[in-house]
TORTOR-173972 format. One record per residue (C-alpha): residue in three letters; x, y, z. Coordinates in steps of 0.1 Angstrom, whole numbers, plus 5000, padded with zeros to 4 digits. Layout:
<pts>
ALAXYZ...
</pts>
This chain:
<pts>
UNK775668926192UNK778468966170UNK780368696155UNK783468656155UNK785768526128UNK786468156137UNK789268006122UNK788967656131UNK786367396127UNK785767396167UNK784667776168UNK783567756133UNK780367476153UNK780367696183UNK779168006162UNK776767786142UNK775167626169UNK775267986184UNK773268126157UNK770767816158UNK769967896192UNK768968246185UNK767268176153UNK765467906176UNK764268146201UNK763268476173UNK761368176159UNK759368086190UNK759068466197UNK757868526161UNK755368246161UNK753268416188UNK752968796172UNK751468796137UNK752969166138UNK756869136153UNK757569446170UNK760469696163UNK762769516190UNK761869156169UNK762469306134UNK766069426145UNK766969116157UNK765768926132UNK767569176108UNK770769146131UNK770568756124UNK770368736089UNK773268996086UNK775368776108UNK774368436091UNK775868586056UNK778768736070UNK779568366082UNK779368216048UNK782368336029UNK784268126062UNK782367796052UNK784367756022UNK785667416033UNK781767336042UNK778867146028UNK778267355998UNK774567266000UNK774267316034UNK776167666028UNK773867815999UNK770467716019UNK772367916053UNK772668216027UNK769068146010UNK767868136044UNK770368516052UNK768968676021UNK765268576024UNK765368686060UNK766769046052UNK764269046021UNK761368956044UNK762269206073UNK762469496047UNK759269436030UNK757369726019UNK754469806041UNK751769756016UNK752269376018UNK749469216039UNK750869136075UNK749968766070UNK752368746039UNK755268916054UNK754968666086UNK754568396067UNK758068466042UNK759868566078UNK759068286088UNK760368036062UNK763468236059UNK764268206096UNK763467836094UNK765767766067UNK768267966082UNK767967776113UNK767667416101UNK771267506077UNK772867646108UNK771967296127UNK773567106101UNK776467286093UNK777167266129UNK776966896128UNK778766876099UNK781466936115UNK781466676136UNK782766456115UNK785666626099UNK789066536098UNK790466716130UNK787566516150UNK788266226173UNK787265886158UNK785465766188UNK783666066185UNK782766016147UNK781665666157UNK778865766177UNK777966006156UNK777065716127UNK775465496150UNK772965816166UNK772665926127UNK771465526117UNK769765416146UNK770265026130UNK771264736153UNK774564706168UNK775564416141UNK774464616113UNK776064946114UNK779364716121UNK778664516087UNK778664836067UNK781564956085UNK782964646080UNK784064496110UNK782764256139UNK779764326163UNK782164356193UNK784864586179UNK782164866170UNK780864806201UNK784364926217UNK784865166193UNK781665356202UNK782265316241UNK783365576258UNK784965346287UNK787065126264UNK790465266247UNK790465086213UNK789965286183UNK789865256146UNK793165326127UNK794465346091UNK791765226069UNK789465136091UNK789065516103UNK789165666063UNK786465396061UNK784265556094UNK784965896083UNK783965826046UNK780265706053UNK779965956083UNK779866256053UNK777866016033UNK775265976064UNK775266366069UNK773666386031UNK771366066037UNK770166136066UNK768066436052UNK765866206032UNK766165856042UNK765965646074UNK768565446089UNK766865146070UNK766965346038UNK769965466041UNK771365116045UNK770064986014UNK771165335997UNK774565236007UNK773864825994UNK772664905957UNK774264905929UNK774165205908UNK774565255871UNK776165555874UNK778865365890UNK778865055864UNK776364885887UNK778564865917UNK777464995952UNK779165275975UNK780265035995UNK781864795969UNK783965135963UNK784765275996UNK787565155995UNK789165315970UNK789465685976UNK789565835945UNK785965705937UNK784665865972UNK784066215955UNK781666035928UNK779765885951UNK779266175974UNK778166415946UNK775166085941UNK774566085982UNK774166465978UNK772066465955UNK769266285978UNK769066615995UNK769366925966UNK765467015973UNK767367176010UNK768667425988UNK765967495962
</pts>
């Protein structure tokens, strides 16, 4: 399957989720043959070609999330084109990681977009509380608001919704979640968000959220819990 050049977020996250799928199933179909057939090896070959032809149109994309997808393209194509004197074992095996990491970037840069700019509030809201899986109360204390308002503003049958501030403030620890999420829990990610930090004179993320020109400091220290995903 070819992919074509989306210019928008919204097919941008259809053709990630579109290679996920297929890198899902070549995965499942690899894991049963310790030697992939011809048919397998062009399609996993076809995959990796179309994962790095997607990453110079992630430019505006997790940048970690970007270099693991092209780790993931690169390692793939290496692996399919192994020389034949490599024990069968080995070449399985570095397919295998490859199309793994390949998949798992896809997944996330997919979700990634889910909480951009150009996505419905409502929609960003549930996204945080499926992401945290805290109580009710607590999400809406690090959001900042009351127990009942989150609760309408993650409901799909009530209208309100957060504006101004309130929304910059959702969308803000959404991206922060979509790093923390990769090595904490909910829990951990709460208290992650709590601390205070000496790289940010001993005040927490939170005690800064509101002031947008310390956001970009504090997600370079919320992506940093994850650089091992590219490594």
């Amino acid at each position: 399957m070819a992919l074509a050049e989306p210019p928008l977020a919204e097919g941008r996250a259809q053709h990630l989720e579109a290679l996920r799928a297929e890198a899902s199933g070549m995965a499942a179909e690899l894991a049963r043959r310790l030697e992939p057939s011809d048919e397998l090896l062009s399609a996993l070959r076809n995959l990796a070609v179309q994962a790095d032809g997607l990453v110079p149109l992630l430019q505006s994309a997790d940048p970690y999330l970007t270099l693991a997808l092209e780790r993931g393209a690169v390692g793939l194509l290496a692996a399919v084109t192994t020389p034949a004197d490599v024990a069968k074992a080995e070449r399985h095996a570095r397919m295998s990681i490859a199309l793994e990491q390949l998949r798992q970037a896809a997944r996330d840069l997919a979700e990634g977009d889910a909480v951009g700019d150009d996505v419905p509030i409502k929609q960003v809201c549930r996204f945080l509380a499926e992401q945290l899986e805290l109580p009710q109360a607590q999400i809406a204390a690090l959001v900042g608001t009351s127990d009942r308002t989150w609760d309408r503003w993650t409901s799909e049958d009530e209208r309100p919704v957060p504006v101004g501030e309130e929304a910059r403030r959702i969308r803000v620890l959404a991206r922060l979640v979509r790093h923390l999420r990769h090595s904490l829990t909910g829990p951990g990610v709460a208290t992650w968000l709590r601390r205070g930090r000496p790289e940010l004179a001993g005040a927490s993320a939170l005690d800064l959220l509101a002031d947008p020109e310390e956001f970009p400091r504090i997600e370079t220290l919320a992506a940093r819990t994850r650089t091992s995903l590219a490594a």
